[in-house]
N, CA, C and O atoms as a GROMACS GRO file, in nm:
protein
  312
    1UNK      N    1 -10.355  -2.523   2.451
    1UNK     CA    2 -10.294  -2.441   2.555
    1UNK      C    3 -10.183  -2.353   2.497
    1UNK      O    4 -10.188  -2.235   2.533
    2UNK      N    5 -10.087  -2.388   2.416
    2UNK     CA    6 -10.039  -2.322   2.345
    2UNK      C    7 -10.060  -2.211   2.254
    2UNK      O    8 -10.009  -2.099   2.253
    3UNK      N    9 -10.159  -2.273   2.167
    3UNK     CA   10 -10.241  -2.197   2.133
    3UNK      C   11 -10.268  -2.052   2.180
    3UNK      O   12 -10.260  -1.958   2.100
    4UNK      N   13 -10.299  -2.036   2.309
    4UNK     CA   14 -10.386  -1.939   2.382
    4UNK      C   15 -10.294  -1.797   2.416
    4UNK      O   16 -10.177  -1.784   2.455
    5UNK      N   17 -10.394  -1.702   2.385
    5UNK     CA   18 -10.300  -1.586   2.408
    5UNK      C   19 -10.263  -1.580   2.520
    5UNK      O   20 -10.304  -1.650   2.613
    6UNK      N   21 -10.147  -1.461   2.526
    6UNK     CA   22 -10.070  -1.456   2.666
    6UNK      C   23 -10.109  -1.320   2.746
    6UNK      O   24 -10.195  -1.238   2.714
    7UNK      N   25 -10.039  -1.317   2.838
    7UNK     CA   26 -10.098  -1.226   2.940
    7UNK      C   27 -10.046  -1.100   2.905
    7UNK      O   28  -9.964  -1.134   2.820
    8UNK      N   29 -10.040  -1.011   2.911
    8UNK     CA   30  -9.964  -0.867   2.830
    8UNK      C   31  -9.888  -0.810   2.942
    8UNK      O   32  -9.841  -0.702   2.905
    9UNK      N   33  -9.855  -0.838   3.072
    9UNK     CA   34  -9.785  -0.821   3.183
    9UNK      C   35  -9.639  -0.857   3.173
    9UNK      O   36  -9.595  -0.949   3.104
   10UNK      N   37  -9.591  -0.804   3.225
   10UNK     CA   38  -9.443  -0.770   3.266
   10UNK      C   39  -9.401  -0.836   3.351
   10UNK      O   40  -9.478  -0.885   3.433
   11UNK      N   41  -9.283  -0.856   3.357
   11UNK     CA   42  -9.183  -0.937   3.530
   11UNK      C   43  -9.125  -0.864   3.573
   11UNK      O   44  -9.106  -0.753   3.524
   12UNK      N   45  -9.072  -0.911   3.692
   12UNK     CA   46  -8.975  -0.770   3.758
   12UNK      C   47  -8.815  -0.786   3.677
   12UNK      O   48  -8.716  -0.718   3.702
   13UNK      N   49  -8.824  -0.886   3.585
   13UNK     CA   50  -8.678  -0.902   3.548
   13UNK      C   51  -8.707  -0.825   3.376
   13UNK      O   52  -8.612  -0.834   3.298
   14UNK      N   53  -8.812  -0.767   3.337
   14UNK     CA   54  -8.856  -0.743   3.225
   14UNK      C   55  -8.912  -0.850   3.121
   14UNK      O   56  -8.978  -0.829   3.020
   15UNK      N   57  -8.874  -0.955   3.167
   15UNK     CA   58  -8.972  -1.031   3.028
   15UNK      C   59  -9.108  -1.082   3.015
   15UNK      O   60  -9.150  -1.116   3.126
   16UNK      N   61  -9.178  -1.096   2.938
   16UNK     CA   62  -9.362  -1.124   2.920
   16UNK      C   63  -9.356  -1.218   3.010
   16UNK      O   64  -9.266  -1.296   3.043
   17UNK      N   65  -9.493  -1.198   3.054
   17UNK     CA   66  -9.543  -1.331   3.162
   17UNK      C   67  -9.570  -1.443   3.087
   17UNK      O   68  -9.620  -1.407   2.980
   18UNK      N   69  -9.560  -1.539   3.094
   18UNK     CA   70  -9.553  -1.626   3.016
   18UNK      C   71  -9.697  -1.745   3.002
   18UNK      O   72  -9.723  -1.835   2.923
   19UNK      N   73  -9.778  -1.679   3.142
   19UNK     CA   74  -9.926  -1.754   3.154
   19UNK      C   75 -10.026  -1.673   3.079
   19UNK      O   76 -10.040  -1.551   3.075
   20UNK      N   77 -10.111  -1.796   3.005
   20UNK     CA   78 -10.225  -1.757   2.936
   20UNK      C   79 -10.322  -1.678   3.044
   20UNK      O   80 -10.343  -1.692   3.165
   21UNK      N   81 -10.393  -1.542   2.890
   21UNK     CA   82 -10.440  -1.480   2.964
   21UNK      C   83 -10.609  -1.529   2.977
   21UNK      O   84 -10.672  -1.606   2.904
   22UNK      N   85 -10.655  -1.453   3.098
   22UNK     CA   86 -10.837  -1.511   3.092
   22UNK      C   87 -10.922  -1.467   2.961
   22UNK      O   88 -10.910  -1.358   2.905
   23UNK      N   89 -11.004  -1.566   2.926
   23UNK     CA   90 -11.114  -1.522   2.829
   23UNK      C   91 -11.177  -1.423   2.828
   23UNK      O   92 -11.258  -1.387   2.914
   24UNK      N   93 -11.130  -1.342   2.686
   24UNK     CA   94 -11.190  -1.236   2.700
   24UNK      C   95 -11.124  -1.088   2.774
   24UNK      O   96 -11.181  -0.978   2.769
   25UNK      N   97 -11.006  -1.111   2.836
   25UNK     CA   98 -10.920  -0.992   2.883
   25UNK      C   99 -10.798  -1.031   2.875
   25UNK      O  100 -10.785  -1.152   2.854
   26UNK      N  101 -10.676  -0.952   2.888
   26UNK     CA  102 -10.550  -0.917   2.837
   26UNK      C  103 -10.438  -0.996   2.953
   26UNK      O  104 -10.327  -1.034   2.914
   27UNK      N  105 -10.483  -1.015   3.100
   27UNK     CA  106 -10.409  -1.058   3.158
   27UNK      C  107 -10.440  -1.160   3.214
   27UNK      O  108 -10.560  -1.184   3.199
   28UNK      N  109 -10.375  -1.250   3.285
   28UNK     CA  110 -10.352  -1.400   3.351
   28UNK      C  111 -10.424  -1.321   3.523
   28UNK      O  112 -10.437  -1.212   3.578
   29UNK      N  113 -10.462  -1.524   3.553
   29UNK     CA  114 -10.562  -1.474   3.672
   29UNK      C  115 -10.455  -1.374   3.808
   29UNK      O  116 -10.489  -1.288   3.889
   30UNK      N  117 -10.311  -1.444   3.778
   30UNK     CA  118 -10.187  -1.352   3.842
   30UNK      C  119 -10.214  -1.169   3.807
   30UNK      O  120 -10.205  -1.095   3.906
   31UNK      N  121 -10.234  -1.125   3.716
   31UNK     CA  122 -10.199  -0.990   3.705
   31UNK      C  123 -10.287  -0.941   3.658
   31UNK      O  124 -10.283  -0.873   3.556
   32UNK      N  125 -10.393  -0.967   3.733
   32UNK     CA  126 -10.528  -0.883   3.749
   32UNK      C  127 -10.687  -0.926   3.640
   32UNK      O  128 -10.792  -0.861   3.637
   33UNK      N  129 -10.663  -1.013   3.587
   33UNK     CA  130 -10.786  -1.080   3.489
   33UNK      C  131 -10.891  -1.150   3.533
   33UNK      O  132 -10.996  -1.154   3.468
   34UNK      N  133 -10.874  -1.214   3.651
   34UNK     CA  134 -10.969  -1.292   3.713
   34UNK      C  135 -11.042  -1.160   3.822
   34UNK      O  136 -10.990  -1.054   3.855
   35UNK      N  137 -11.176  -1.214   3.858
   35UNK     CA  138 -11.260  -1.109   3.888
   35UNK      C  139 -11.181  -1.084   4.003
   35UNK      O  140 -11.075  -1.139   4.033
   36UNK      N  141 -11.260  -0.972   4.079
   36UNK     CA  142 -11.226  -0.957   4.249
   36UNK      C  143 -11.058  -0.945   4.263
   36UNK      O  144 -10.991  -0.975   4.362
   37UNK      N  145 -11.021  -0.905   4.167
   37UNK     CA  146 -10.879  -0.912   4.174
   37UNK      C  147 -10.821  -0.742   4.192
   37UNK      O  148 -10.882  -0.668   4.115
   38UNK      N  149 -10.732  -0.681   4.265
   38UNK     CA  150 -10.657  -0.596   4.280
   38UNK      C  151 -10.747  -0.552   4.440
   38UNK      O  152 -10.808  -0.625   4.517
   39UNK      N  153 -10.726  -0.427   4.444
   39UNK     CA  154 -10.784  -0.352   4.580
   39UNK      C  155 -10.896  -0.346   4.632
   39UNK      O  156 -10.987  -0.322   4.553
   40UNK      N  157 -10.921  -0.358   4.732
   40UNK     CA  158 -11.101  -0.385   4.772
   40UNK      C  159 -11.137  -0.265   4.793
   40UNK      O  160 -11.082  -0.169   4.847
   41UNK      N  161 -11.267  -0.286   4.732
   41UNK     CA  162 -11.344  -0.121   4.730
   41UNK      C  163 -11.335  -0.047   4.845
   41UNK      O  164 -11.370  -0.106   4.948
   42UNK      N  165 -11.298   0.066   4.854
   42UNK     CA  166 -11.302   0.157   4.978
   42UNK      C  167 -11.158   0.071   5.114
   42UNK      O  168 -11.152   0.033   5.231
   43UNK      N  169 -11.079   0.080   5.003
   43UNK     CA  170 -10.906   0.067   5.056
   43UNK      C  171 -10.894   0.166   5.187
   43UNK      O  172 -10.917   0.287   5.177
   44UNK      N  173 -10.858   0.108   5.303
   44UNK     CA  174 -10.869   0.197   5.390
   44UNK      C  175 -10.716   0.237   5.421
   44UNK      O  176 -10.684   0.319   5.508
   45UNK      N  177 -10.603   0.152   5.317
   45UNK     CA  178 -10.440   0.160   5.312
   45UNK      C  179 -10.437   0.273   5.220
   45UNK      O  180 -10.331   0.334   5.216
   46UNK      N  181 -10.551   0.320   5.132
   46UNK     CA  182 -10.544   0.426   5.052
   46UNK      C  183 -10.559   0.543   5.065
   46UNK      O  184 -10.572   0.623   4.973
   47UNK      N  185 -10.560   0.580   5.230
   47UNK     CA  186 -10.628   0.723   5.278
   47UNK      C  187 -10.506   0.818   5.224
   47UNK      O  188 -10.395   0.784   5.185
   48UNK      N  189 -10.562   0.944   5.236
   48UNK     CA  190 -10.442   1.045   5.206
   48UNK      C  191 -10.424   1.092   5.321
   48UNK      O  192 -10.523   1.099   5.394
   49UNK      N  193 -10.289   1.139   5.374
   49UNK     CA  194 -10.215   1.200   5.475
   49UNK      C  195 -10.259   1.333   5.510
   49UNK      O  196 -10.275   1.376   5.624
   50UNK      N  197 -10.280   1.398   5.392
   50UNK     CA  198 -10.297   1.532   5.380
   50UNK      C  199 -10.168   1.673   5.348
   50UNK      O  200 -10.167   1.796   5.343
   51UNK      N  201 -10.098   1.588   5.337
   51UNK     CA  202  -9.950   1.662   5.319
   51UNK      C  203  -9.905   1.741   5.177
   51UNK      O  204  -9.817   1.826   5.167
   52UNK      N  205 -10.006   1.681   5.051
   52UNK     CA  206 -10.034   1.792   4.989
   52UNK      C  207 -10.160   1.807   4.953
   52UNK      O  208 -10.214   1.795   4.844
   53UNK      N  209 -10.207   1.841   5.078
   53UNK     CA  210 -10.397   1.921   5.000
   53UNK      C  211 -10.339   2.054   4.984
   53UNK      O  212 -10.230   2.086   5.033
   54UNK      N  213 -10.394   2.112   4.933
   54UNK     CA  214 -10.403   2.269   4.883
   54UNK      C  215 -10.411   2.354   5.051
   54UNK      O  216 -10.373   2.471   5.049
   55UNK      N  217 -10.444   2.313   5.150
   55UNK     CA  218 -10.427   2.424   5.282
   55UNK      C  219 -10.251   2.450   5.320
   55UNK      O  220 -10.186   2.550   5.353
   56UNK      N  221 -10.214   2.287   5.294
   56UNK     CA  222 -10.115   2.270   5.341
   56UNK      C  223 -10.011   2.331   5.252
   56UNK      O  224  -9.928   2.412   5.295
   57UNK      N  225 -10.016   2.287   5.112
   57UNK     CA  226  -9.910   2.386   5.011
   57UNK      C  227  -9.913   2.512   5.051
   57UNK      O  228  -9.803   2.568   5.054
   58UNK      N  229 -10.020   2.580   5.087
   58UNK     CA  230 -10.023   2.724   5.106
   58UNK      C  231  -9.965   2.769   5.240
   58UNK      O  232  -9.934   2.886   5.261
   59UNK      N  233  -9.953   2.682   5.319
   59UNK     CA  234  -9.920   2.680   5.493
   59UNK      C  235  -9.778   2.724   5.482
   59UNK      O  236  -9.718   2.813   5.543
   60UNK      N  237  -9.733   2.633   5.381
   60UNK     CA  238  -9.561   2.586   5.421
   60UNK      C  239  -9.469   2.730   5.274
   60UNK      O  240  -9.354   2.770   5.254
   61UNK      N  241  -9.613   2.758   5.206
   61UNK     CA  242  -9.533   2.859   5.146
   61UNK      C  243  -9.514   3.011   5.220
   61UNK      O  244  -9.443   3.106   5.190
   62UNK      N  245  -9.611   2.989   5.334
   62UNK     CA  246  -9.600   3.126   5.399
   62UNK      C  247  -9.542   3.104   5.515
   62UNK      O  248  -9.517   3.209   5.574
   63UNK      N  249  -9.507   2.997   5.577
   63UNK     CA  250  -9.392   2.983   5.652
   63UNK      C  251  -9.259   2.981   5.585
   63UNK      O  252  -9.160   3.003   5.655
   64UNK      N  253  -9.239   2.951   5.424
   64UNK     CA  254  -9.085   2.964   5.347
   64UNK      C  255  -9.122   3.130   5.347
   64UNK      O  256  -9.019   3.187   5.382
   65UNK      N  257  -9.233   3.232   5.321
   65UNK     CA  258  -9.188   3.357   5.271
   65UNK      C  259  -9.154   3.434   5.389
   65UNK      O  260  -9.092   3.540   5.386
   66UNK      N  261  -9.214   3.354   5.536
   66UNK     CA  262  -9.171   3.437   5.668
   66UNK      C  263  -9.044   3.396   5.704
   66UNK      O  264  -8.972   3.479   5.759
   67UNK      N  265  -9.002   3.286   5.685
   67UNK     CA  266  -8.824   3.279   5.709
   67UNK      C  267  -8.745   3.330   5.630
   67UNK      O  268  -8.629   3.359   5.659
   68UNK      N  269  -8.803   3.350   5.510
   68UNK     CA  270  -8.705   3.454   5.365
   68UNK      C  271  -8.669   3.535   5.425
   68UNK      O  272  -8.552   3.547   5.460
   69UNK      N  273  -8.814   3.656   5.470
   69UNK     CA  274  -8.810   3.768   5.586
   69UNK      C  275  -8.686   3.775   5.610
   69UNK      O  276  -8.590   3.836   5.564
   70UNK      N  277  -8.719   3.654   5.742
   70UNK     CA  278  -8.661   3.677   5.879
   70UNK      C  279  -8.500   3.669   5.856
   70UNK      O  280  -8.421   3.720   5.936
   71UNK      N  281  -8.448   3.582   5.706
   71UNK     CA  282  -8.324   3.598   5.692
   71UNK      C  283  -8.290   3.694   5.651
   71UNK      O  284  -8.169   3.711   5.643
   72UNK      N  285  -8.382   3.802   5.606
   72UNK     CA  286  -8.350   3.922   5.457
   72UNK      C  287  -8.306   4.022   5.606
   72UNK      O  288  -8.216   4.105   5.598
   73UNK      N  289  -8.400   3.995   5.760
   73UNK     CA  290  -8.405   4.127   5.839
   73UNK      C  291  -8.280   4.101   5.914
   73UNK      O  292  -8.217   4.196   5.962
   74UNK      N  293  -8.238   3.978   5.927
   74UNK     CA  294  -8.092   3.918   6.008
   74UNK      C  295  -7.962   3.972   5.924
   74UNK      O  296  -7.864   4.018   5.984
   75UNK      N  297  -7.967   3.965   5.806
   75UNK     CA  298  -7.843   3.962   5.707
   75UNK      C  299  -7.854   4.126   5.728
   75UNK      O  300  -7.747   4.181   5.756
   76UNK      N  301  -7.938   4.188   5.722
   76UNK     CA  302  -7.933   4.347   5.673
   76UNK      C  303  -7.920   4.407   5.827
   76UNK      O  304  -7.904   4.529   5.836
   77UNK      N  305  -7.925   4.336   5.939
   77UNK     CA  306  -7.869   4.402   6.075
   77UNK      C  307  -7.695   4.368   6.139
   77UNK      O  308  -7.630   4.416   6.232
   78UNK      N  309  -7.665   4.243   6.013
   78UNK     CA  310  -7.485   4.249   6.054
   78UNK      C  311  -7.440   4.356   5.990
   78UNK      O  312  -7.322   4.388   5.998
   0.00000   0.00000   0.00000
């Protein structure tokens, strides 16, 4: 048991994990080595918002260049 390599994972305090890792891969059944382990296919916590697709970057840059405007036409009528 000693023997056996270790897991190549991290702690939240920074030091190596200290459990042997599974046969044949790098980490302990904790930090992802054992099968079926991390996110289940087709994560439905993984959707995107849409807040930066490409319609929307373009939305909010032509609402910043119409308020530029609207300050450039305010400042130049005091």
């Amino acid at each position: 048991m000693q023997a056996s390599p270790r897991c190549g994972a991290r702690t939240r305090d920074g030091d190596a994990c200290r459990s042997p890792a599974i046969c044949g891969k790098e980490r302990c059944r904790m930090h992802g080595g054992a099968t079926r382990s991390g996110a289940p296919s087709g994560n439905g916590n993984a959707r995107k918002h849409g807040l930066f697709t490409r319609g929307a970057k373009v939305e909010r840059d032509e609402v910043r260049l119409l308020l530029d405007e609207a300050q450039e036409l305010l400042q130049s009528l005091k």
